[in-house]
Structure formats: C-alpha cells, structure tokens
N, C-alpha and C positions, 0 to 999 in steps of 0.2 A: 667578537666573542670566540670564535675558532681559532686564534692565532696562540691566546693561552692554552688550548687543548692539545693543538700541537708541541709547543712546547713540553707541556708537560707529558706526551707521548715518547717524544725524543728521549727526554732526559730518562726516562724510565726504560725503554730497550736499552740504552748507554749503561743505566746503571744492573742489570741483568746480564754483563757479559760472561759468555760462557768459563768457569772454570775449572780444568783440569786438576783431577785429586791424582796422587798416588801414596801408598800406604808402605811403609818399611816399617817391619816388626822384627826387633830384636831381644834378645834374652839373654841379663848380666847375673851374674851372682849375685846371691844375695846373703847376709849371714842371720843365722838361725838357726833351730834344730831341725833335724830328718827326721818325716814320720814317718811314718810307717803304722798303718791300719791293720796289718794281720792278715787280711785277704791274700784271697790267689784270683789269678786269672786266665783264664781256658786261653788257651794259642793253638793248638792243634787236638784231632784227634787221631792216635797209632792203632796201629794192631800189633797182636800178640796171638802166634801160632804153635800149638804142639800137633805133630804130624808123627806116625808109624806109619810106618811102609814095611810091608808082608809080602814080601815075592814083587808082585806085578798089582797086590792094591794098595794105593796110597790112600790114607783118612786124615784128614783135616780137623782140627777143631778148632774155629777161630774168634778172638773174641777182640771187642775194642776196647780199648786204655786211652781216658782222657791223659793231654799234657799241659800239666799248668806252671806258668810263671808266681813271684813273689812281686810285689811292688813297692815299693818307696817313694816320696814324695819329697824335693829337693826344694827349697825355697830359692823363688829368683825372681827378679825384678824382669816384667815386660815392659819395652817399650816401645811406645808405639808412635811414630812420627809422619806428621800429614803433608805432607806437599803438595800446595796449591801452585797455578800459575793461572794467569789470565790475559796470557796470550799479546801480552802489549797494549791493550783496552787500555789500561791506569794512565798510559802516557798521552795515547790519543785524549782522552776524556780532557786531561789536565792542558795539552796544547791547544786544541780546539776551541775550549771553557777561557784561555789566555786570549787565545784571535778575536773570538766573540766580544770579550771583557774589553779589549782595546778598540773593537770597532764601537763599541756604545759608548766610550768613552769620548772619541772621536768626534759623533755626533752631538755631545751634551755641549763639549767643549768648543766645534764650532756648528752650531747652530745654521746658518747660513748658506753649508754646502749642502744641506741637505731640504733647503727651504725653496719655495716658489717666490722668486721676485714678482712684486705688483707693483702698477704704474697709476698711481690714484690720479685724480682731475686737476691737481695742480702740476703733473710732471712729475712727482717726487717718487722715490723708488721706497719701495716697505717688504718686509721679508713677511712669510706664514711661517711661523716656525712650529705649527701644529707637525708637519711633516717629521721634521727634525727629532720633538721628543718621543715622536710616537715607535719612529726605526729605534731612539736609543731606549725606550722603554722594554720593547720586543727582544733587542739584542743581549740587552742587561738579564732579561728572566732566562733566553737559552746560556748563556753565560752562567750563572747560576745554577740551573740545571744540569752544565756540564762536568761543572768543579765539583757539585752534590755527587751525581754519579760517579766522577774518580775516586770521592772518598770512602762511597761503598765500596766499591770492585776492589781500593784497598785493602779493609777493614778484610773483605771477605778470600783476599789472595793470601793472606797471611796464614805463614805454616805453624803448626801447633803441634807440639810433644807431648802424650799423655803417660804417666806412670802407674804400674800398677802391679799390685804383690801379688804372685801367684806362684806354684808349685807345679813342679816338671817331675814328670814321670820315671822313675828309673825299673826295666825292667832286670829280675833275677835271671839267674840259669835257669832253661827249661828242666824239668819234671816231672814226675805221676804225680795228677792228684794227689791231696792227702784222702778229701772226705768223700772220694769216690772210687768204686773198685768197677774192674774187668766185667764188660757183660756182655754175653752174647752176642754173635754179628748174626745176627737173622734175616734170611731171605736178600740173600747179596750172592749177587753173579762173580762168581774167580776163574779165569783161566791159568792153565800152568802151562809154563815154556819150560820144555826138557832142551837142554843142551841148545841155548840158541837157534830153539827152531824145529829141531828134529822132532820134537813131540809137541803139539800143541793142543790140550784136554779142555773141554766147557765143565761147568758146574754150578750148582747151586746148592747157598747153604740153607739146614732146617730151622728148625725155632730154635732150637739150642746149639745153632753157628759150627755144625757138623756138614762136611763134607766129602763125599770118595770118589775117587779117581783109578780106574779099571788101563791100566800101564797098558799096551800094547808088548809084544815082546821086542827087546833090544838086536836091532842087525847090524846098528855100528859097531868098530872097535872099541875093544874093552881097555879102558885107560889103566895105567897102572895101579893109580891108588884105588883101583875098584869103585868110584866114586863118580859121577857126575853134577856138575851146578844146573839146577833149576831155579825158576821166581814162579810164583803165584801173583799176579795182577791182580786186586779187587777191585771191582770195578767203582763208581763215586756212583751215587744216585742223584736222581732228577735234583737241583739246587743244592748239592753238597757240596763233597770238598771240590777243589781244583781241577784236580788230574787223579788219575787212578795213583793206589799205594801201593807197595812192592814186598811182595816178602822173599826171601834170600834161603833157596833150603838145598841140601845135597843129600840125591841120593844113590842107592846101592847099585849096582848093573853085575851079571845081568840080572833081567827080574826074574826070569824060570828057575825056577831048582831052589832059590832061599826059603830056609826053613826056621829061620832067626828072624826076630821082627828089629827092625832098624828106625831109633827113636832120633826126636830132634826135638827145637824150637826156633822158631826166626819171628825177627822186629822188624816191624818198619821202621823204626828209629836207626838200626843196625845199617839198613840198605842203604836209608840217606846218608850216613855217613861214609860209606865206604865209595858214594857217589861222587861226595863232596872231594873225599881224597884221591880217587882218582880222575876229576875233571882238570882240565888246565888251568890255570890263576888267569884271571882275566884279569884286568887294568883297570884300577879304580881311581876316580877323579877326585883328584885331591882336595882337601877339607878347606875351603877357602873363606869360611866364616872366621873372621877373628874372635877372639874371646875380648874382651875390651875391661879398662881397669874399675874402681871402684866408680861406682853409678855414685850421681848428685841426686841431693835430696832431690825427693818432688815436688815441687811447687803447686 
C-alpha cells in the first residue's frame, strides 16, 4: 500500500514544477474618437509676487496660483503578453515518463527476468511471476504519473496574449486654473539673496501673504543700470512641494536717498523658465519603443 502513495507523491512534485512568468505590456493604436471629459488637472502649485521697494524697505506680497493641465483620452489597445517557461521540467517529466514506460514494458513482455526460479520435487524448473507483474505494475503507475505531469507543466508553460481597449492619457500645456483664483501664502518662511550672496534677509509672511524686508545700506559698487538681481526662496513646508520655489526680482541701489517707490512682479513660472534656458541640454536616451502596425482582433 505505500508504493501507490509514493507514486502518487512523485508525480505530483513533477507535476508542480516551478514556473517562471514575465509580463510585456504594450500599447497599439487604436481607432475611435478622442474624449475629452472637460476637466483640468492640478500639476503644480506657482507663486505670484508684487513687491515695492522704498529706499532700503522692500514689501512683499505673495500669493499662490494653482497650474493645471487639460486632459484627453486617446483610445488604444493594451496588450498584454505572458511568458511562461518551466525551466526544462516538460522534457524531463516526458523522458523519464518514456524510461519508466519501457521499463514496465519490459517486465510485462519478459516476465522471467524478473521472476524467482523454483525447483519443485520432480526436478522441473517453474518461474513466480508474481515478482514480475508486480515491478511492471509499480513502473507502469510512475510511468503514468510522469507523462500526467509533463502534460500539466505543459498546459500551464504556455504563453498567453491578453487584449484589452483602454485610453491613454494625453496631457495639455500647463496653465492657471480656470475655477481657481490667487490666494494668499500665509505663514511661509522667504529668504531673499541680494546679488548672489551679498544680502541675505529672513522673513515671514502674515495671514494675508504680506511681507518686509529692512535693506541694509548698499557698500558694493553701483552697477550701471542702477539695478541689481535678487531671488526670494519660499521655503516648501512639512510634506509639500519638492524643493523650495524661486521668485526672480530686481532691485534699485543705492537704497539711501530714494524717494520714488520702485514697483514690480515675479513668477515662479518665470524663474523656471529662464532656468530651463539657461541650463546645458543634457542627453537624452532615445525612444526605443516601436509603434507597431494595426493590432489583430482579439481573440
């Protein structure tokens, strides 16, 4: 009774051999029409500064401006294709399942080699062939077992392509909001960099995103355009944006003796752009997805 249980343990590890999946997903065109739902959607948030500067006070007022994209929904076929492999199992199982298959055969066919000769009381020679059936019976269930489990590990290595109609995203040019206006930056930390460095002021803005900055008087040389570049840093709070946002303002020198108040405004949108166009081109890896041609139905 224990030799069918082995059996039938073998054949069950065999037929459980391990199979490796891997997943390629790709996305063909597909024809149909473009939606488009009407929504926007938030991608960043900017600021928006107007600042006077009075001599040697500068005042801030700053407020943030959502930027949102438009979206569009493109129809296109995913597809999604399964790679299985199992590792060479199918061929052992099937060779194995064949050795086994011929050894029982062996045994059915000759009976003899695997039997106990006896020598009865007449002399005469007699075979037990209980021995015999019982190896080809044993041999014949692993045999069986082993061809069952190649046909699983089959069944279950085979690769499968799924199809399926979906819509891909296209985002618009960014933008302000439509259904949201400018509000307040309340209680947010700005420092300002005068001239790369030579001035560097702390601050904090009130409930209504107002801030002032008390100039020091100016001992460098006085540029010709009467002017100098400063940035105001806002600082990001606990879990917000990325990295601090930049705002881009120039002002008057020196700051003693003006009796004109000298107005402005600066974007963070502004900054990054002028960041964008003065950083190097960096090198970008080239698009090595192919576009592939009309997709087959789905099955």
């Amino acid at each position: 009774m224990r030799l069918p249980r082995h059996v039938v343990l073998v054949a069950s590890l065999l037929a459980c051999a391990p199979i490796d999946v891997s997943n390629t997903v790709t996305v063909r065109p597909r024809e149909g029409p473009a939606r488009t739902f009407g929504g926007e959607q938030l991608v960043a948030r900017d600021f928006v500064a107007d600042y006077v500067q009075i001599g040697g006070r500068l005042l801030v007022e700053l407020r943030a401006q959502p930027s949102c994209v438009s979206t569009r929904h493109v129809p296109v076929l995913r597809v999604d294709e399964v790679h299985r492999s199992a590792r060479g199992f199918v061929i052992w199982d099937f060779a194995l399942g064949t050795f086994t298959g011929a050894f029982a055969g062996l045994a059915f066919a000759q009976p003899q080699l695997f039997s106990h000769r006896l020598v009865d009381g007449r002399g005469r020679e007699v075979h037990d062939y209980t021995g015999a059936y019982v190896v080809g019976g044993v041999f014949s269930a692993i045999c069986v077992g082993l061809l069952s489990a190649g046909i699983v590990d089959a069944l279950r290595s085979r690769d499968t392509t799924r199809y399926a109609d979906a819509f891909e995203v296209e985002l618009g040019p960014e933008r302000p909001c439509t259904d949201s206006e400018a509000t307040a930056l309340a209680e947010r930390a700005l420092r300002l960099i005068v001239a790369d460095g030579v001035i560097e002021l702390d601050a904090i803005t009130d409930a209504g995103g107002r801030a002032r900055f008390e100039l020091p008087p100016w001992t460098e040389a006085i540029p010709s355009s009467g002017r100098v570049p400063a940035i105001i840093e806002v600082a990001r709070p606990t879990g917000g944006d990325v990295e601090p946002r930049v705002l881009v303002l120039s002002l008057r020198v020196p700051f003693v003796g003006m009796s004109d108040a000298h107005t402005g405004r600066a974007d963070t949108r502004a900054a990054a752009e002028a960041r964008e166009a003065l950083a190097p081109l960096e090198p970008r890896e080239p698009n090595t997805e192919a576009v592939e041609g009309p997709a087959p139905e789905p099955r």
